[in-house]
C-alpha positions, 0 to 999 in steps of 0.5 A, a space after each residue: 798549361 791546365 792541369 787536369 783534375 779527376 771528376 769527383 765521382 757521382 752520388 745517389 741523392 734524394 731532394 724535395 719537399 713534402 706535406 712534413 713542412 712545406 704547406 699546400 701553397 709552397 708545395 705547390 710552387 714546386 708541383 710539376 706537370 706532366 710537360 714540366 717533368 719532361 722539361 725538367 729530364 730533357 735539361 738534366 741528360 743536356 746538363 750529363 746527370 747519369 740516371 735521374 727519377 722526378 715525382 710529383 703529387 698533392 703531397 710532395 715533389 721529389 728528384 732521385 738521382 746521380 749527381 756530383 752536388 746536390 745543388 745540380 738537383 735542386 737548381 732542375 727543380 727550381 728552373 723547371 718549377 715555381 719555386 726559388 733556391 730559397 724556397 727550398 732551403 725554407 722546407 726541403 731535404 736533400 739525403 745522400 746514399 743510404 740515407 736516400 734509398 731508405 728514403 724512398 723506400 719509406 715513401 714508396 710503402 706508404 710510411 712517409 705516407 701524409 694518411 699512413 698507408 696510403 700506397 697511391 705514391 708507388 704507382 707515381 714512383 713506377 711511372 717516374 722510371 718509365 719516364 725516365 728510361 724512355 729518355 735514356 736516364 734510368 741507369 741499372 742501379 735505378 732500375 734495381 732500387 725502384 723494382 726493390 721498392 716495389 718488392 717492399 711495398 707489395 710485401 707491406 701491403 700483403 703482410 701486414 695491415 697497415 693498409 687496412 680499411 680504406 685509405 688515402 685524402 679521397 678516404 679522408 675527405 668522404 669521411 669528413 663529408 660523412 661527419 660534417 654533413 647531415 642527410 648526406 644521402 639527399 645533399 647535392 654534391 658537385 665534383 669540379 675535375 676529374 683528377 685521381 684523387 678527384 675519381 677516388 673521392 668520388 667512387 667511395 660518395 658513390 658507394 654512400 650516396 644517391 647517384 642521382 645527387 652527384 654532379 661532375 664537370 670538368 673543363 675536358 667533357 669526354 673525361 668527365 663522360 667516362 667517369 660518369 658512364 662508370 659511376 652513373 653520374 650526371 654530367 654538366 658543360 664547365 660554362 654550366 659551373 656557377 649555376 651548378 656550385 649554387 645548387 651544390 650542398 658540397 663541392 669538391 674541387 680537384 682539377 689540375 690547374 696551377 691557378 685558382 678556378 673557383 673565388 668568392 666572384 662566380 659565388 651566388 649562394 643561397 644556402 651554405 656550401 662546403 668546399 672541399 679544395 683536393 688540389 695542389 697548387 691550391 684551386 679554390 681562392 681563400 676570399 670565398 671564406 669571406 662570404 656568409 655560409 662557406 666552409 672551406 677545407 683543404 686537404 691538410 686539414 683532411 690529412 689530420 682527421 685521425 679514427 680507429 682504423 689510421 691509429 691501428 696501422 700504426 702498430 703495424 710499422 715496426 713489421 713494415 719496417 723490418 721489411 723494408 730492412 731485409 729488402 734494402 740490404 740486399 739492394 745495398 749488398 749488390 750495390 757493393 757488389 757492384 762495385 768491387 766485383 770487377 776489382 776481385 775477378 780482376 785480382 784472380 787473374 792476377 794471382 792466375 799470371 803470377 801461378 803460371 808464371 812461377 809454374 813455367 818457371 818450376 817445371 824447368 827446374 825440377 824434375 817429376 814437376 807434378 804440375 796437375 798437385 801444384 794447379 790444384 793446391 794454387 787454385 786453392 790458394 787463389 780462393 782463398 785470398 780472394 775469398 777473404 777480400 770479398 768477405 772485407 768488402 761485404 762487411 758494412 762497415 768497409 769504404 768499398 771505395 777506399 778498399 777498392 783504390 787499395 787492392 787495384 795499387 797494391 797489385 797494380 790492376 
């Protein structure tokens, strides 16, 4: 005969990895695409995760979610991406409870940020919930936390100016061009993929270079047309892409492929090249450091380049961080009152069976029973004890789970 043992109950966990230790090549075995994310969701409702968020960019890749272990979370990571169990363990984190809600408040107000500030991440984290609530797997808690953090950030972004001057790889990367590149103005630049930050580098070259001077090509032509109707570029045919790098001062490569489209192969130079690689998996094979007059950069070395206006922000953290402190406890506060709410509306009516109970029984036994006094005193009373279990249970240093289990056997709820 089996003996059935309660399900241990689920918590809220954060798990992945970042530019903080794991370097392009990892991280990009560990990068999803749109197809994998839903792949990856898909498995965790067949697998019974309650609620769940995936996000996925050039600097990290994260799962937010209910689980009863962390390792339900990193095993979806590992089968839906390129990355091993081991891998993981080399470079990741897994936070629980608080500790991942403060987490992902730090990331979603750019100050877990790989250039501080950089508020492109909140757009992904809005998007990782939409995708999830259209497969039934974003929960009201989940759907509370994300709207508390897009709060926060909006606060940190109209309150203080950690933000401030541009920001984000594509700023590092046209300031890096700018300092490395003489004449830049009169140099040819080749943009290969159309991605965000790929768009991003290639609005701010626009605002200080010569239009004319700015090439696009991306593999989907009629991507690369509408970037190029907006901006005034000129568009080549992806068969044009040898002949184009050859003309190229500077190419920026941030296509979305998961193997490398440019090697030192389909490089003719005639003259020296900078090759700027935006990508995550990495896009640009490192053999073409081999050949005479190539500069290769990736954007872990862009994310390093630290002036004026990044150091600056930083005085603006401890402001940014009092913000995400009011704002993530109140999140926690209703959290908690999440849990216990049911347990103190159901103590009330406990305390209510037992007052009129003892009234019924009063009004037989005594005569001129005031029973409009006694309702009045009770229902005093009542507040007042239940008062002083609420008080207990918001305090923060209270197990609201333990509390909990107490009063519902004490009174037999």
């Amino acid at each position: 005969m089996t003996q059935n043992t309660p399900t241990k109950p689920a918590s809220f966990y954060a798990i992945g990895l970042s530019y903080l230790k794991a370097d392009a090549e990892m991280r990009g075995k560990f990068s999803l695409d749109d197809t994998s994310k839903i792949q990856l969701i898909q498995q965790a409702k067949k697998e019974g995760i309650e609620s769940l968020i995936v996000t996925s960019t050039c600097n990290r890749t994260e799962i937010y979610g209910f689980a009863q272990h962390p390792f339900q979370l990193i095993k979806l990571l590992c089968e839906n991406s390129q990355g091993t169990v081991e891998d993981f363990q080399k470079v990741a984190y897994v936070y629980k409870s608080k500790e991942a809600i403060n987490h992902l408040f730090r990331v979603g107000t750019g100050l877990d940020s790989q250039i501080l500030g950089d508020f492109e991440i909140i757009s992904q984290i809005k998007n990782a919930f939409i995708l999830s609530k259209e497969h039934d797997l974003a929960n009201a808690y989940m759907e509370r936390l994300v709207n508390s953090v897009i709060q926060a950030s909006k606060r940190v972004k109209n309150e203080t100016e950690i933000s401030s001057g541009a920001t984000s790889v594509s700023f590092a990367s046209v300031q890096y061009i700018f300092k490395t590149v003489p004449d830049i103005a009169d140099k040819n630049i080749l943009l290969f993929g159309t991605g965000k930050i790929g768009r991003n580098t290639c609005e701010n070259l626009v605002k200080h270079s010569k239009h004319d001077h700015i090439t696009l090509i991306n593999r989907t032509k009629d991507k690369a047309e509408k970037l190029a109707k907006k901006l005034d570029l000129i568009v080549k045919d992806y068969a044009d892409l040898q002949e184009e790098i050859q003309k190229a001062d500077v190419l920026v490569v941030a296509t979305g492929a998961q193997n490398p489209t440019v090697d030192k192969t389909i490089l003719n130079l005639k003259k020296p090249l900078l090759i700027l690689d935006l990508s995550i998996p990495k896009n640009v094979n490192e053999n073409v450091q081999e050949l005479e007059g190539v500069t290769l950069v990736h954007m872990d070395h862009l994310s390093q380049i630290t002036d004026e206006t990044l150091e600056n922000r930083k005085k603006f953290i401890p402001q940014a961080e009092a913000i995400i402190q009011e704002i993530s406890e109140e999140f926690i506060t209703w959290t908690k009152g999440r849990k216990y709410a049911p347990t103190i509306h159901a103590l009330k009516a406990k305390l209510n069976a037992i007052k009129e109970k003892e009234m019924q029984a009063h009004k037989k036994k005594v005569a001129h029973f005031d029973e409009e006094q006694v309702e009045l005193i009770s229902n005093k009373i009542i507040q007042k004890i239940t008062n002083h279990f609420a008080n207990h249970l918001k305090d923060e240093n209270t197990s609201v789970d333990e509390s909990v289990d107490w009063i519902q056997r004490v009174f037999q709820l």
